[in-house]
N, C-alpha and C positions, 0 to 999 in steps of 0.2 A: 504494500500500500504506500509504502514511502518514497518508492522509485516513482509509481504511479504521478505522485503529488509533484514529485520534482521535476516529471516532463511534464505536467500540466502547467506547471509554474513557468519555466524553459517558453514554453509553447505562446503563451500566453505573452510575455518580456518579444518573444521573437518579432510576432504579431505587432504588438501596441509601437513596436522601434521601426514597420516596416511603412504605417497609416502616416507618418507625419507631415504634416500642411506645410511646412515651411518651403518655401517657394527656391531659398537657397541652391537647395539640394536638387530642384526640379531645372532648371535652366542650364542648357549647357551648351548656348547657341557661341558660348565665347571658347570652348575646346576645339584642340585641333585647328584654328586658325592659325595660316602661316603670317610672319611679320610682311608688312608691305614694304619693300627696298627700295629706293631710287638710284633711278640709274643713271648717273651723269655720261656720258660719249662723245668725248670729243673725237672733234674731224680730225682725219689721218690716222684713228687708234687703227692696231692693226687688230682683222677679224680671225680667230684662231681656229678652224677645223678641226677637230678628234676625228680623224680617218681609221683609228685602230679598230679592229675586230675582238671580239671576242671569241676562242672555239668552244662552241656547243659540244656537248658532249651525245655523243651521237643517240638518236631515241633507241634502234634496231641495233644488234650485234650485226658485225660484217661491214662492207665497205659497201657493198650496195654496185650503182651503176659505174661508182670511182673504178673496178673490176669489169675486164671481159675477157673472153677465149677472142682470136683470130678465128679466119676462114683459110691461115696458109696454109701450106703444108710443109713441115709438119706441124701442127698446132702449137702458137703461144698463147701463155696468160699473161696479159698485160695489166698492171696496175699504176694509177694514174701518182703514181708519188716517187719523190724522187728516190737515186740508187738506194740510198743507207736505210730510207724509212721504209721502201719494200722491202729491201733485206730483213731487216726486221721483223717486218710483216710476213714475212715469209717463212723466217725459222718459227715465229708464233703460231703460224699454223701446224707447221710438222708437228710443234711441238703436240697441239692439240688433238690432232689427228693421229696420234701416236706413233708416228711415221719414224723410223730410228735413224737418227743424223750421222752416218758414220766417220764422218769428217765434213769439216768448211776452211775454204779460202777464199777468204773476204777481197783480199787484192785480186783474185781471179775470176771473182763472182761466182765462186764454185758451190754447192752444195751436192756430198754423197752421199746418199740414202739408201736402206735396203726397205726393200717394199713386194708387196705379191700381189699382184693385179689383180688375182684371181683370190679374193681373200674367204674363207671360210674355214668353219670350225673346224676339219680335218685337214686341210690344207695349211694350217699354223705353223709358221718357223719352218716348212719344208719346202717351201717354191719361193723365196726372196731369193734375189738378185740383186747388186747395187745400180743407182739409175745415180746419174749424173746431171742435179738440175745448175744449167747455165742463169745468170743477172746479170743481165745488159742494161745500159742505160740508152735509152732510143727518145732523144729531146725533154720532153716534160714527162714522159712516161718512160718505164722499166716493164722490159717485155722479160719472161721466162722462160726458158725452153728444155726438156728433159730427152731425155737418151739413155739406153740403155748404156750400161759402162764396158768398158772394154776387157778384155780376156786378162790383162795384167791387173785391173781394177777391181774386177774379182779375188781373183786370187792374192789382193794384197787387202783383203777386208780383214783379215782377221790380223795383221800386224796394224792398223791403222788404231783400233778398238780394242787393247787384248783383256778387258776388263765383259766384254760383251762375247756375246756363242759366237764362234765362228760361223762366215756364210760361209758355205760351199758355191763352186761355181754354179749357177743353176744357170747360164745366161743362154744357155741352147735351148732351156724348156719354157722358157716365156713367150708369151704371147706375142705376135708381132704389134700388137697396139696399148702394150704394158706402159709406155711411156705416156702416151694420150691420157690413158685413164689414170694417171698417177696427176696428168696436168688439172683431168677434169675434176678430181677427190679436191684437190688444193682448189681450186678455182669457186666450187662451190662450199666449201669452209671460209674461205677467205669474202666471198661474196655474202653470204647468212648467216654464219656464226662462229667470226671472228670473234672473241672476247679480248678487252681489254686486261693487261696484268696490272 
């Protein structure tokens, strides 16, 4: 009965403090007013432009239409930014795509990767081959282009990485279009769901 009393009591204080007339309390046409400035201008001041941008942080993962394949042949992926920021952009893919880097030279634009075109559940770590993706810089854009690696390339996978399984040469059993669909994996990661680190 005594809690009873004291939220009546409470209830009651809360009420009577919420009724009150005083006009004070009610007007608040003078809040949030900015001060009014005068602005003196004289002739000849100079007019200063902000030309800076701000970068948006993009809404979608991925680079969107900044990315596209060519119609050459053999297929590039082109991305509209320059060398160092594809590059970039590009090992962030592997990385994500979990495509294994088996070596890079950045002076060469080189990236060596083992990859299996043909990738499924039985086919795991048995059909990789190293591909050979080339970074050019072609004006404002970085075109990419992949290749199978060559016979010495292979067989020096396993001194390049001795921390990772050995590849075996598999480069006789690959697909003749392992390189395209190694472009097209990157191209659509890189276009849709790129993630920022």
């Amino acid at each position: 009965m005594r809690v009873f009393a004291k939220n009546l009591f409470l209830s009651v204080a809360l009420v009577s403090c919420g009724t009150s007339e005083d006009s004070r309390y009610r007007d608040i046409s003078m809040l949030e007013r900015p001060p009014a400035l005068a602005v003196n201008k004289e002739k000849g001041d100079l007019h200063i432009t902000d030309n800076s941008t701000i970068s948006k942080k993009r809404e979608k993962p991925g680079l969107g239409s900044n990315v596209y394949m060519t119609t050459t042949t053999p297929p590039q992926l082109a991305i509209k930014q320059p060398f160092d920021d594809a590059w970039n952009t590009l090992g962030l893919a592997l990385k994500q795509s979990e495509i294994e880097i088996t070596d890079r030279e950045h002076d060469k634009g080189l990236y060596y990767v083992t990859y299996d075109p043909d990738t499924s559940f039985f086919s795991r770590k048995h059909n990789k081959a190293i591909y050979v993706l080339t970074v050019e810089k072609d004006g404002a854009e970085t075109k990419i282009t992949a290749a199978l690696g060559s016979t010495s390339e292979q067989s020096s996978a396993g001194s390049r990485d001795k921390h990772r399984d050995f590849v075996k040469d598999n480069s006789a059993t690959q697909p003749a279009d392992g390189a395209d669909k190694l472009l097209k994996s990157l191209y659509e990661i890189i276009r849709d769901d790129l993630k920022e680190e």
